[in-house]
C-alpha positions as CSV (number, residue, x, y, z in Angstrom):
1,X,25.8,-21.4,38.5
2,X,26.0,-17.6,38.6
3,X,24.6,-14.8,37.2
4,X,27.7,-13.2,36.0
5,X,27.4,-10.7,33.2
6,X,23.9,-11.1,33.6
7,X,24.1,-14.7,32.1
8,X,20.9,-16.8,32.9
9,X,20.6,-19.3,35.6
10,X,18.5,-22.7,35.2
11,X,16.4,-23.1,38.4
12,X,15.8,-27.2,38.2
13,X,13.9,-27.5,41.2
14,X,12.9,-31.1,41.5
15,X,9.3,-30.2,42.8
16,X,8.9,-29.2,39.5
17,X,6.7,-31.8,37.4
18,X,6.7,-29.6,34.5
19,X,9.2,-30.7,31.0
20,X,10.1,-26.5,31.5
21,X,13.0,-25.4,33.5
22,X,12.4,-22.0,35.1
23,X,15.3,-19.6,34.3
24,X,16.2,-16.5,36.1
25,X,18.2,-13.2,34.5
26,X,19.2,-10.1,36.1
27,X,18.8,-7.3,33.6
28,X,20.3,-3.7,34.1
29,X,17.3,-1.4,32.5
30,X,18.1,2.4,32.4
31,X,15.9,4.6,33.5
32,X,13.4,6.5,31.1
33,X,12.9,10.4,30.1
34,X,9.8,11.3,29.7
35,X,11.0,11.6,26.1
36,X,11.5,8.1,25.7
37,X,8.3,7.1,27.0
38,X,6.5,9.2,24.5
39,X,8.4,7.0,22.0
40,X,7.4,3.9,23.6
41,X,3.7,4.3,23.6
42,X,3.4,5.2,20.2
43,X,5.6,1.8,19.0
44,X,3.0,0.0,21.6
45,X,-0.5,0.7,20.1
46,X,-3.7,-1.4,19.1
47,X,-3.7,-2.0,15.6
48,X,-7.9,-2.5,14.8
49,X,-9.8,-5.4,13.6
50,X,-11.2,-4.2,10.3
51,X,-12.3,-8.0,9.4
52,X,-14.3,-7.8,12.6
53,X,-16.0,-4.5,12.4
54,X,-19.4,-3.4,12.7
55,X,-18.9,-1.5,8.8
56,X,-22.7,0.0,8.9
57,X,-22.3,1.0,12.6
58,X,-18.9,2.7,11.7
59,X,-20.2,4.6,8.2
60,X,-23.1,6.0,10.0
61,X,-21.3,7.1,13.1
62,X,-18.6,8.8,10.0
63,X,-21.4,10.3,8.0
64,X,-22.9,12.0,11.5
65,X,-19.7,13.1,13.0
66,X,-18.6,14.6,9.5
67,X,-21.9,16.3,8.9
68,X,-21.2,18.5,12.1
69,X,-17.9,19.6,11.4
70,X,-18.0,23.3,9.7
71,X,-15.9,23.5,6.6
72,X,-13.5,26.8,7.1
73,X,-14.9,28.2,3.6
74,X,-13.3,31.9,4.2
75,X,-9.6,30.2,3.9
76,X,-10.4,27.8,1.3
77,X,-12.0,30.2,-0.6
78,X,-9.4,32.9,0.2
79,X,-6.8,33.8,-3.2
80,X,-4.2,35.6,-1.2
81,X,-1.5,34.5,0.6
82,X,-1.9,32.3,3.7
83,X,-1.3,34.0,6.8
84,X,-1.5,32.3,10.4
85,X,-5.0,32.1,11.2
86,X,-5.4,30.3,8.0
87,X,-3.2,27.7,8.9
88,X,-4.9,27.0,12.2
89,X,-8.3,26.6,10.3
90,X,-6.5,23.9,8.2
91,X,-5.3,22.7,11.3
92,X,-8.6,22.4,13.4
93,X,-10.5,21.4,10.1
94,X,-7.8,18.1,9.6
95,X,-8.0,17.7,13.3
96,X,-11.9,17.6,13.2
97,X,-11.9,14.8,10.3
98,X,-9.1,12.8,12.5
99,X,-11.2,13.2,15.6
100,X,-14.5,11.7,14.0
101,X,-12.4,8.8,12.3
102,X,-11.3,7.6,15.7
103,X,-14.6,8.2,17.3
104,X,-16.1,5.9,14.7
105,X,-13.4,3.0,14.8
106,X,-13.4,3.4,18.0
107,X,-17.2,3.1,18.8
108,X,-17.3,0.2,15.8
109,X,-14.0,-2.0,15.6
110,X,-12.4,-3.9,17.8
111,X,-8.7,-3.7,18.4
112,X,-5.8,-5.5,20.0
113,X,-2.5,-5.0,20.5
114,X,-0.2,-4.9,17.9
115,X,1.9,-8.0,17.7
116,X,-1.1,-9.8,19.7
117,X,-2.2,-11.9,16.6
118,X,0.4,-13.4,15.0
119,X,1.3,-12.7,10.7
120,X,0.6,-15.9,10.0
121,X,-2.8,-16.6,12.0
122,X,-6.2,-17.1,10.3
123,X,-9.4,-17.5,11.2
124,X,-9.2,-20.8,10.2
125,X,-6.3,-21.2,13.0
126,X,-9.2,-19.4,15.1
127,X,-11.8,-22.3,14.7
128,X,-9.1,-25.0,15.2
129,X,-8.0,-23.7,18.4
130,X,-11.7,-23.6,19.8
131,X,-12.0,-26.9,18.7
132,X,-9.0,-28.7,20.3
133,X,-9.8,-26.2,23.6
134,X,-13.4,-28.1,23.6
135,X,-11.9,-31.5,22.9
136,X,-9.3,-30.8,25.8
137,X,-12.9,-29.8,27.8
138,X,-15.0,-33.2,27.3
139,X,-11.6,-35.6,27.7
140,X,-11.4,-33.4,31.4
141,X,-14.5,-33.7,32.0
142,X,-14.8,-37.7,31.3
């Protein structure tokens, strides 16, 4: 067979013990702008593991990284109209509250990548699997 308008090919290679057949694709794969790669990462991020957290851990790492941040009270408290520098204390102060909540998750719950675990899977599924992996273990090992 060919690999005509990028159609697969089946490699059966009779060394091949496995019930899989190896298949090979040639795939045409334009290059990326640094525009498009900005996109990509940010489709391609770790989604966290709140079910796996360490909760306390993360609240008191919160509570101590939002005790330090300095509320900007002269713009909140200000009545006339908002001029520049008043929107870059908004700015920094929302940036500030961001900035500890990742420091927090990030020092207190696990992540993994998103897609990674699968809609469907429990932890249930989780206790299963380590069972049939030990199972798989002792037969080897007999």
């Amino acid at each position: 067979m060919s690999a005509d308008n990028n159609e697969p090919i089946i490699l059966n290679d009779g060394d091949n013990m496995s019930d899989h057949c190896a298949i090979s694709v040639t795939v045409s794969i334009p290059v990326a702008s640094k525009n498009n790669i900005g996109n990509f990462s940010q489709q391609h991020r770790s989604k966290l593991l709140w079910d796996k957290a360490n909760i306390d851990g993360y609240r008191t790492d919160l509570y101590n990284c939002l005790s330090s941040i300095e509320l900007p009270m002269e713009t909140l408290l200000c009545k006339e109209c908002c001029d520049e520098s008043h929107h870059a204390d908004i700015e920094k102060y929302y940036n500030s509250i961001l900035n500890c909540l990742k420091t927090a998750a990030c020092n207190n719950v696990p992540t993994s990548k998103t897609g990674f675990h699968k809609y469907w899977w429990t932890p249930e599924l989780d206790d299963l699997k380590q069972k049939c992996i030990d199972v798989a273990e002792i037969w080897k090992t007999s």
